[in-house]
C-alpha positions, 0 to 999 in steps of 0.5 A, spaced: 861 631 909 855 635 912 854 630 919 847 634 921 844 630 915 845 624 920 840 626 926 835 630 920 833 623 917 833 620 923 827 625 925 824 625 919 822 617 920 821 618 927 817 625 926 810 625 923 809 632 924 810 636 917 817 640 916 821 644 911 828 642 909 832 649 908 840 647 904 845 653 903 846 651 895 851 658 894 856 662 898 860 668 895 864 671 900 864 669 908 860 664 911 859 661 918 857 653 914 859 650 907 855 649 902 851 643 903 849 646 910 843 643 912 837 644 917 831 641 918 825 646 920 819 643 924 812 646 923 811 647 930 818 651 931 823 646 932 829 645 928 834 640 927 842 643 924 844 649 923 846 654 916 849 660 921 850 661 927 843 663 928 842 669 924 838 667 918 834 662 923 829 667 925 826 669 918 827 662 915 823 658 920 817 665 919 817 662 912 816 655 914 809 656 913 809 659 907 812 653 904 807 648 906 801 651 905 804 651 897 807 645 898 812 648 893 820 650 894 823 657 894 830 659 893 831 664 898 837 670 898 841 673 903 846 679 903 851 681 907 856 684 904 852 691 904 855 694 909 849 700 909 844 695 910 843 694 918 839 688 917 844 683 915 851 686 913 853 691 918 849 688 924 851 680 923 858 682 920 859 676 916 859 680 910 857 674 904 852 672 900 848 666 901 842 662 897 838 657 901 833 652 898 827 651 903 823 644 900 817 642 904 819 634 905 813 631 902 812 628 897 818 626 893 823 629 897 820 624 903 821 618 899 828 619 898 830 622 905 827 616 906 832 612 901 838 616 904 836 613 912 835 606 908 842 607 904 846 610 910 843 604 916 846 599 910 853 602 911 852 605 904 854 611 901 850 615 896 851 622 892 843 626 892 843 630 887 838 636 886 837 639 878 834 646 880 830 650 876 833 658 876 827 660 879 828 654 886 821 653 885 821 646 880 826 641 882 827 634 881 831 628 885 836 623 883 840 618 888 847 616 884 851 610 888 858 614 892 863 614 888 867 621 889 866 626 894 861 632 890 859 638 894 857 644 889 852 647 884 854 647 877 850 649 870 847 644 866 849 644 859 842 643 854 837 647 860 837 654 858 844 656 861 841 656 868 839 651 871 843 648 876 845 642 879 846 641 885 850 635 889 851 632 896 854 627 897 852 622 904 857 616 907 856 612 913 858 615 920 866 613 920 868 608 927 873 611 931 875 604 934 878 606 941 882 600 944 882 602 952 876 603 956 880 607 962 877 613 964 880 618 959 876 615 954 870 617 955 870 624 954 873 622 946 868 617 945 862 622 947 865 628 943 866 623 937 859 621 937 858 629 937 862 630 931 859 624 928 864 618 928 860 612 930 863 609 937 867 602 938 870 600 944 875 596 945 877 592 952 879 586 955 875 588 962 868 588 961 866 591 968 869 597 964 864 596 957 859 598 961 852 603 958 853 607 965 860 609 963 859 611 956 851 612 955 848 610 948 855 614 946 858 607 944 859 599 942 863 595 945 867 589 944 870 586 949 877 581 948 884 581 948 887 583 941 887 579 937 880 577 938 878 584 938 882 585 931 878 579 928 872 581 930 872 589 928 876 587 921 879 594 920 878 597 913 881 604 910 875 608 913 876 606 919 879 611 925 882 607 931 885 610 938 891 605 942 890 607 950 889 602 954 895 604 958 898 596 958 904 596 955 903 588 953 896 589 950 897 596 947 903 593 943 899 587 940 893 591 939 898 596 934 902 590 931 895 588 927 893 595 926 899 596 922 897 590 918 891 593 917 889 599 911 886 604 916 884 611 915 888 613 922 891 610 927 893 613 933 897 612 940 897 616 947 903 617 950 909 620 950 913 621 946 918 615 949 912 611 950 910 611 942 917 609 940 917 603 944 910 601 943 912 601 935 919 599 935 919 592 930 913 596 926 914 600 919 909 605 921 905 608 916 904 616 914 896 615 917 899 612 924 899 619 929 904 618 935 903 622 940 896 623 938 892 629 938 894 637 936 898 640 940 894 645 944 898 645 950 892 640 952 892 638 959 886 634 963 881 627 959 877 633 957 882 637 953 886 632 951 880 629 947 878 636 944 885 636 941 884 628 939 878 631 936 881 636 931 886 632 929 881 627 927 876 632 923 882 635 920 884 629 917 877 627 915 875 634 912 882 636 909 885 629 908 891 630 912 896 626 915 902 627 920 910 624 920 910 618 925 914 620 930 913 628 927 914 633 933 912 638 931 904 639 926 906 638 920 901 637 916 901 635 909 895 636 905 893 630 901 888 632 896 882 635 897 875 638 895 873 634 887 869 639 885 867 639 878 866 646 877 870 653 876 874 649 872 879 645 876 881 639 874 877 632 877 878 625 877 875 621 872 871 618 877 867 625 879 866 627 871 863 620 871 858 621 876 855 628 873 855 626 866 852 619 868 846 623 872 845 628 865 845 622 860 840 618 863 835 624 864 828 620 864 831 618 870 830 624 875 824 625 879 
């Protein structure tokens, strides 16, 4: 999931001044972001996100008046892969071609990028769906309730071969649950909420659960396990972190986990430390023991970027570790549901199409 939609919708209920919202909807070749990638332009120069490294950005923002002053979208192509042309290819190096749709967000864009912040506070997941004209110029809106993961432009049957439908899907920041509020935990909670988990920590030592350590970077439960667990009611979307360093209160934090349907869990420590921490346990494939990947991480600070990648691994790949696996050996477990290229999908991704082209009357 595109985590910049998180800070764009924020600032666009904050932020009366006019913006443009810029959404890559094609990539053919190589590209630095996914399709999906999104970026928020202010009228006054400032941008939210990002659609490459910072090569497009220039000329898109130069277009950003344009489009309010027509208060009409367009789709814009680039071309990088031809390598006589020095003002993309050649120079830039990314050699791909892109399409990015720029919509002013007025209008009925702002009332669902509105409904999307709404959606996404209430811990609701939503698929926004886009039916784009050939020309960019005309689209129309629809949010459908979550269901499976949609991230691609396809044709749509009875519109003339060439409009195209485009869908996003947006879920809640995951909780990434830290159990141990020691020094090393601070550097995993704020490159977490930089990477778009919503922080909790969970310790017994309230002196420790304090703002001035974490910043805004975090929530804080404060108890000893059992009523940590009770509080926190773990479910399969969450990811959870043991690393108090107690002996006692980590192995009784990690008991009831395992009773529990977590996304990930992972223990820091040794090798040998995670064998005795999960003795008695019947340890499910989601637990990581050691956490992190194996980077030759040394220091809180690269200790928590290892920690990190493993987590955006598993949350962008769906993949999981061998408890107790020595070794990175990943086992890829599904992946991208696109309903496009004809690739097989799930009942529940053809579902959402067909229920957004049956009910036509329902677009905006």
């Amino acid at each position: 999931m595109n985590m910049d939609i998180f800070n764009i919708v924020t600032e666009i209920t904050r932020n009366p001044q006019r913006s443009v919202l810029a959404t890559t909807v094609s990539v053919q070749g190589h590209a630095y972001r996914k399709v999906g990638a999104t970026m928020l332009m202010l009228e006054e120069g400032l941008s939210i996100g990002c659609i490459s490294p910072g090569c497009l950005e220039l000329d898109l923002q130069e277009r950003v008046s344009l489009i309010l002053l027509a208060d009409k979208p367009q789709l814009v192509e680039y071309d990088m892969s031809d390598k006589d042309d020095l003002s993309w290819g050649e120079v830039i190096g990314c050699g791909g071609k892109l399409q990015v749709l720029l919509e002013p967000v007025s209008g009925v864009l702002l009332e669902f990028m509105l409904e999307v912040k709404r959606k996404l506070d209430q811990n609701i997941g939503v698929h926004f769906i886009r039916l784009i004209d050939p020309d960019g110029v005309h689209v129309k809106y629809k949010l459908v309730p979550f269901a499976e993961s949609l991230a691609e432009t396809i044709s749509v049957p009875g519109m003339d071969g060439s409009a195209k439908l485009f869908a996003q899907t947006y879920t809640p920041k995951p909780r990434l649950i830290i159990f141990g509020a020691g020094h090393d935990s601070i550097p995993i909670a704020e490159l977490g909420r930089r990477s778009g988990f919503r922080i909790v920590i969970a310790d017994w030592r309230p002196l420790l659960c304090a703002k001035e350590r974490y910043g805004n970077a975090a929530e804080f439960v404060i108890g000893f396990p059992q009523k940590i667990l009770q509080q926190l009611r773990l479910d399969d979307k969450d990811y959870v972190i043991v690393m108090s360093h107690h002996l006692r209160w980590d192995s009784e934090f990690l008991h009831g986990v395992a009773q529990c349907d977590v996304k990930y869990a992972g223990i820091m420590g040794s090798q040998t430390r995670c064998e005795l921490l999960l003795k008695g346990i019947e340890a499910p494939e989601r637990f990581h023991a050691p956490i992190g990947m194996k980077i030759g991480a040394d220091g809180p600070e690269e200790i928590a970027i290892s920690i990190l990648a493993e987590l955006i691994r598993v949350r962008s790949l769906g993949m999981r570790v061998n408890v107790l696996d020595k070794g990175d050996s990943y086992e890829a477990k599904g992946g991208w549901n696109l309903p496009s290229r004809g690739k097989k999908q799930s009942d529940g991704a053809a579902q959402i199409i067909n229920q957004a082209l049956e009910r036509r009357e329902a677009w905006i």
